[in-house]
C-alpha positions in Angstrom: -10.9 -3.4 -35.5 -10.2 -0.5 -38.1 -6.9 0.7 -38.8 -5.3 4.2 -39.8 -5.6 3.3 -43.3 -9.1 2.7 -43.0 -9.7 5.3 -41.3 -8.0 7.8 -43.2 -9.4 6.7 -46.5 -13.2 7.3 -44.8 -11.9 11.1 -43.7 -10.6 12.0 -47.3 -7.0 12.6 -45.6 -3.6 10.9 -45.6 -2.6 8.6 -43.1 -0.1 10.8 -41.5 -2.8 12.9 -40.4 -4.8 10.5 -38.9 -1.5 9.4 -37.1 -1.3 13.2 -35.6 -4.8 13.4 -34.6 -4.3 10.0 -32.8 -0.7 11.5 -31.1 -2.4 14.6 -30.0 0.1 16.3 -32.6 -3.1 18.5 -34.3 -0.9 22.0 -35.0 -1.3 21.7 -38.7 -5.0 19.9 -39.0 -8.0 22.0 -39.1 -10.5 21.9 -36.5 -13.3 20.1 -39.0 -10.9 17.7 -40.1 -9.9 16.6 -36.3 -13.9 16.4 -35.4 -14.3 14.0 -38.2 -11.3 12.0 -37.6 -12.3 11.5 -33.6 -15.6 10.6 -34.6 -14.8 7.9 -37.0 -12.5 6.9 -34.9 -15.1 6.3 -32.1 -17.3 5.0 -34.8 -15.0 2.5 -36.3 -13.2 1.3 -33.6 -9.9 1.8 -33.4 -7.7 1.4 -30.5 -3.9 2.0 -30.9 -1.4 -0.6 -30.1 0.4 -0.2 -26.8 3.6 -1.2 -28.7 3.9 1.9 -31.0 4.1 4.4 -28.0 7.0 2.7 -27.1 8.2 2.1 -30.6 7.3 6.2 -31.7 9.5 7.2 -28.4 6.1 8.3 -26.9 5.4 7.8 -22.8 4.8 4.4 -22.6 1.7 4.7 -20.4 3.2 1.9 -18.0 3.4 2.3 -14.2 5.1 -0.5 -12.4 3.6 -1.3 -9.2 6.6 -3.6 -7.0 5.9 -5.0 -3.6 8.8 -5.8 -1.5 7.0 -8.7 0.8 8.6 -9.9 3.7 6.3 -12.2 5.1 5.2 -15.6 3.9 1.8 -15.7 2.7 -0.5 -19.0 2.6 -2.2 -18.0 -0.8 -0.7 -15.1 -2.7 -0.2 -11.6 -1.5 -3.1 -10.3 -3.3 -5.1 -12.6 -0.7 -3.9 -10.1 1.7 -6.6 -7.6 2.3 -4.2 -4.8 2.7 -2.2 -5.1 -0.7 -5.3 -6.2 -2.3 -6.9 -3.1 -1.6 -3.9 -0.3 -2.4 -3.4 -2.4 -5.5 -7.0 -1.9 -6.5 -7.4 1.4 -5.6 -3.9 2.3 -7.3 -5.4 0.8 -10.5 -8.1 2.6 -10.3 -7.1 6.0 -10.2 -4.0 4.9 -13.3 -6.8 4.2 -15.4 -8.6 7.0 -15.0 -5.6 9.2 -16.1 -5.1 7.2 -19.1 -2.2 4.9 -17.4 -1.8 1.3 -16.8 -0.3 -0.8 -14.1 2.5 -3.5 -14.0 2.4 -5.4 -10.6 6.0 -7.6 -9.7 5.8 -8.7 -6.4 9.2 -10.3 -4.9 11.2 -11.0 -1.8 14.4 -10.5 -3.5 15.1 -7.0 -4.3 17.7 -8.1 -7.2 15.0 -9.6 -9.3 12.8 -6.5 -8.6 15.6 -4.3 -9.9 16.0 -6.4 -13.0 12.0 -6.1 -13.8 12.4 -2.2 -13.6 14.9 -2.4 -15.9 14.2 -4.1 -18.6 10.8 -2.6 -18.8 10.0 0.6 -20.4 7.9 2.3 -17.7 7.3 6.2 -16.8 7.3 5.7 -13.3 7.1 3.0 -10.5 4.8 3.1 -7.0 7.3 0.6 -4.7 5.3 -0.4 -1.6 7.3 -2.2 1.7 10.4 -1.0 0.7 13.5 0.2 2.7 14.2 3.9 1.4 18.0 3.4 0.5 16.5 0.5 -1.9 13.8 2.9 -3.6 16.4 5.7 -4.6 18.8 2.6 -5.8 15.9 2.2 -8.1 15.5 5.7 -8.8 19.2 5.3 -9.8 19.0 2.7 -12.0 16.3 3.9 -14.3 16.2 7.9 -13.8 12.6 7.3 -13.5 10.3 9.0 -10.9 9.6 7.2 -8.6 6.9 7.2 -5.1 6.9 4.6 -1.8 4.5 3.8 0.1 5.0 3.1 3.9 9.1 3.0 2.9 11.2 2.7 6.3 14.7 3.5 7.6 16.5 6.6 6.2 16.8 8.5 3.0 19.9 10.1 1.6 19.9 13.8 2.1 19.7 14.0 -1.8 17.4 11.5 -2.3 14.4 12.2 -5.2 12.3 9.4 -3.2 8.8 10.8 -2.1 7.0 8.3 0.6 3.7 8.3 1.1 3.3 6.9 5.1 1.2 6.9 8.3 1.3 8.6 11.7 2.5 5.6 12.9 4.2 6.4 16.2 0.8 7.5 17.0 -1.3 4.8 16.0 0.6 3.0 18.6 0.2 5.5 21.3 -3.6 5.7 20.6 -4.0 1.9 20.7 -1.8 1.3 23.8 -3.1 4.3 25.8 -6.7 3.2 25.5 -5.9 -0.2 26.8 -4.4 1.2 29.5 -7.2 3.2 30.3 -9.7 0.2 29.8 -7.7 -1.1 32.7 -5.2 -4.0 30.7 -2.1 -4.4 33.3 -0.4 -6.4 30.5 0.2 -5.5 27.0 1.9 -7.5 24.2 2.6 -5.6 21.1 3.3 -8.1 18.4 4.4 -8.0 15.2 6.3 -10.4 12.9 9.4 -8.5 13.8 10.6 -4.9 14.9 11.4 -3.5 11.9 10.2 -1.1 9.4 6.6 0.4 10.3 5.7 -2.2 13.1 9.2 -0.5 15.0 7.4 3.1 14.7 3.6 1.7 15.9 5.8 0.2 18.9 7.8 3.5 19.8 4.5 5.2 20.0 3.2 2.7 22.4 6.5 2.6 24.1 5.9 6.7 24.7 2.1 6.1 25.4 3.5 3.5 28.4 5.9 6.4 29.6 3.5 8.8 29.9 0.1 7.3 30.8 0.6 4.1 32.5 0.3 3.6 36.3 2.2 1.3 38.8 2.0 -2.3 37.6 1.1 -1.5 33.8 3.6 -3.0 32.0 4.3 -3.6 28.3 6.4 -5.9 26.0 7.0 -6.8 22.3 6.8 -10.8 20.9 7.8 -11.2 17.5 5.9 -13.9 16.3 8.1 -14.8 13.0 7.4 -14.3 9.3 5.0 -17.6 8.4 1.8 -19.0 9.5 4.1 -21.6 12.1 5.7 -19.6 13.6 2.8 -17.5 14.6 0.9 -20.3 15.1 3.2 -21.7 17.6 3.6 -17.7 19.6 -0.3 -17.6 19.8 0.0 -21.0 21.6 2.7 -19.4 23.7 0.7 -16.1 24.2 -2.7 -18.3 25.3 -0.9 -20.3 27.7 1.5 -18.0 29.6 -1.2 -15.4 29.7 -2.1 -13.6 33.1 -4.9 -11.8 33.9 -5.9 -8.5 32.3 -3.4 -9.5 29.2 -3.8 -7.7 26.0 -2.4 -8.8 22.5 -1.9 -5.6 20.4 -1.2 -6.9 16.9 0.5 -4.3 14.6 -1.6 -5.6 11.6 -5.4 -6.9 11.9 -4.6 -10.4 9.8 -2.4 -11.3 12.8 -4.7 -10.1 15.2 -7.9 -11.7 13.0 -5.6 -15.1 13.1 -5.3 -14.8 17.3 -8.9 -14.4 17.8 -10.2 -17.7 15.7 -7.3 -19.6 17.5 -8.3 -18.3 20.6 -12.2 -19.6 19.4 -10.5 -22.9 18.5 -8.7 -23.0 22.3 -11.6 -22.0 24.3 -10.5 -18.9 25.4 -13.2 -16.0 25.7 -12.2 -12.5 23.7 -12.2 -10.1 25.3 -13.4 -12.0 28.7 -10.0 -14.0 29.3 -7.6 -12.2 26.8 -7.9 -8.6 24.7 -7.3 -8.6 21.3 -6.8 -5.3 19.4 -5.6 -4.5 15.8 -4.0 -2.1 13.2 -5.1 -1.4 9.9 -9.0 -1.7 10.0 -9.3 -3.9 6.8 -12.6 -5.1 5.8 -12.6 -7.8 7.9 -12.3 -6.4 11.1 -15.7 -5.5 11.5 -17.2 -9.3 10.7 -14.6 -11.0 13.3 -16.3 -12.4 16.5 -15.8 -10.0 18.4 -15.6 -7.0 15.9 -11.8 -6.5 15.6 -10.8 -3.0 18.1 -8.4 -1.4 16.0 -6.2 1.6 14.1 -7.9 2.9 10.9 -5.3 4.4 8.0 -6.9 5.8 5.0 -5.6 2.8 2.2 -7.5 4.9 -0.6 -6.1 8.0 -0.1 -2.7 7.2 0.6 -3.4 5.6 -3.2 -4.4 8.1 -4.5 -2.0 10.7 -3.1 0.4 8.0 -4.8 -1.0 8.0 -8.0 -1.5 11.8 -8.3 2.5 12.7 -7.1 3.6 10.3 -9.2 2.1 11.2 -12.8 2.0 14.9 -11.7 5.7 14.2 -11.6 5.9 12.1 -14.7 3.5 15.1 -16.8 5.0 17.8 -15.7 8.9 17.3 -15.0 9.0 18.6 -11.3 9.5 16.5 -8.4 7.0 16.6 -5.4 8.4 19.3 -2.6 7.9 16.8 0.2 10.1 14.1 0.7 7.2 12.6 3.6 3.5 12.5 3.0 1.9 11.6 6.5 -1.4 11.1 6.7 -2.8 10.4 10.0 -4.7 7.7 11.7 -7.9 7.2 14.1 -8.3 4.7 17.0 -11.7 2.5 16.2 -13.3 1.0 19.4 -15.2 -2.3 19.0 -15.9 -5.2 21.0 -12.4 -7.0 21.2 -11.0 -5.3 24.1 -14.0 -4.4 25.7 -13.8 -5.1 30.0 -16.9 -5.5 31.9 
């Protein structure tokens, strides 16, 4: 790999210019004398440290990317479709604009807050967080900073920009159209009420209030925050089911989960039990029956991410919204289907 020296000795010019060409500082070099530099640079192959942005008091060119996860998962959380695919998508669109991404994943907020720290990022994307803890962030390292699906409430000074879902009515789609498909009992579960899964079961709440008829009835099960628990509520749910039951799960793993135990305990879906979904990951179209569920947009909520946030970080002016909602379509497949 060449260096500067190298370099500059094959141009004819001093290191120093090289070093401005490189740093986009080109006020002072003629116009021949940067063509010939970027071409032997290209020719030679140099790359420039990462180290000696940081160390020139240059942007660093680091985004950190920090999950909040609630939830136990049984491999890692990048086995979890959802985070999987934001993560990629966010990476994506970083490297296109010349950026790179650090990923801390942690239950414990403290250790999150110390990662932030003691890094020298331009910006961080904080996904699952509550809002108060994203500006506390904010606070500690003056950076700008952009959530995605954040919940509960912002200051009224806050810098925080979230990037969210319709939610309320991804939950009144769902539940209204298993009410009209005839279901006279629907379970919305979740792992607990709280954060998003609260606002996907205030819009089915409204959707009972206003489309359901006499003997409709609805009712949330939290089914806890490891593979056990839930385990042990899909037993529950199977057994004390009654007829024309539906299990509206407010994320398609869960919901994907229900269905092969339901395989494993002989019980038809959507014959003996309906099974509907929210997300539309990938693998909601391969289940057995093909998953019925709320689609969001993960690539574009991304990408609306990635372009507020280094917009922000470029330019010096922070977003005008404080709430980015985009919205959300009802999918109809086979899980809930009624003969």
């Amino acid at each position: 790999m060449a260096t500067i020296k190298e370099i500059a000795q094959r141009a004819g010019v001093s290191t120093t210019t090289v070093s401005n060409v490189i740093h986009g500082k080109t006020k002072k070099v003629s116009p021949a004398n940067i063509q010939k530099i970027e071409n032997l640079i290209r020719e030679m192959g140099y790359v420039q440290k990462m180290g000696l942005r940081v160390l020139n008091k240059e942007k660093s060119q680091l985004i950190a990317v920090v999950i909040n996860y609630h939830k136990d998962f049984r491999d890692s959380i990048i086995g979890d479709p959802f985070y999987g695919k934001i993560i990629g998508f966010i990476e994506k669109y970083m490297q296109e604009l010349g950026y790179y991404l650090m990923l801390y994943s942690a239950k414990d907020t403290d250790k999150i807050f110390q990662m932030v720290m003691g890094w020298d990022v331009d910006g961080v994307i904080a996904i699952s967080f509550s809002k108060s803890n994203c500006e506390k962030i904010y606070q500690l390292i003056k950076k700008p900073i952009v959530s995605i699906d954040a919940y509960g409430n912002a200051a009224k000074d806050s810098h925080l920009v979230n990037i969210g879902l319709d939610d309320e009515s991804g939950g009144y789609q769902m539940v209204k159209y298993l009410l009209e498909c005839g279901y006279e009992h629907i379970k919305v579960c979740a792992g607990r009420d709280n954060g998003v899964d609260h606002l996907r079961y205030v819009g089915a709440q409204r959707a009972m209030q206003e489309c359901a008829a006499e003997g409709q009835k609805l009712q949330f099960v939290a089914l806890g925050m490891n593979y056990e628990k839930r385990k042990a509520s899909y037993d529950w749910l199977v057994q004390r089911r009654l007829p024309g039951t539906a299990l509206f799960f407010l994320s398609d793993m869960y919901a994907l989960e229900a269905i092969r135990f339901c395989a494993d305990k002989k019980v038809a879906v959507p014959q003996q039990i309906g099974v509907a979904g929210y997300d539309d990951i990938s693998y909601a179209q391969y289940s057995t029956p093909r998953l019925t569920t709320i689609k969001q947009d993960v690539q574009k909520k991304a990408q609306k991410a990635v372009e507020i946030l280094l917009k922000w970080i470029e330019e010096g002016e922070e977003y005008p919204q404080r709430e980015v909602e985009l919205s959300v379509t009802l999918v109809k497949r086979k899980s809930v289907e009624r003969d």
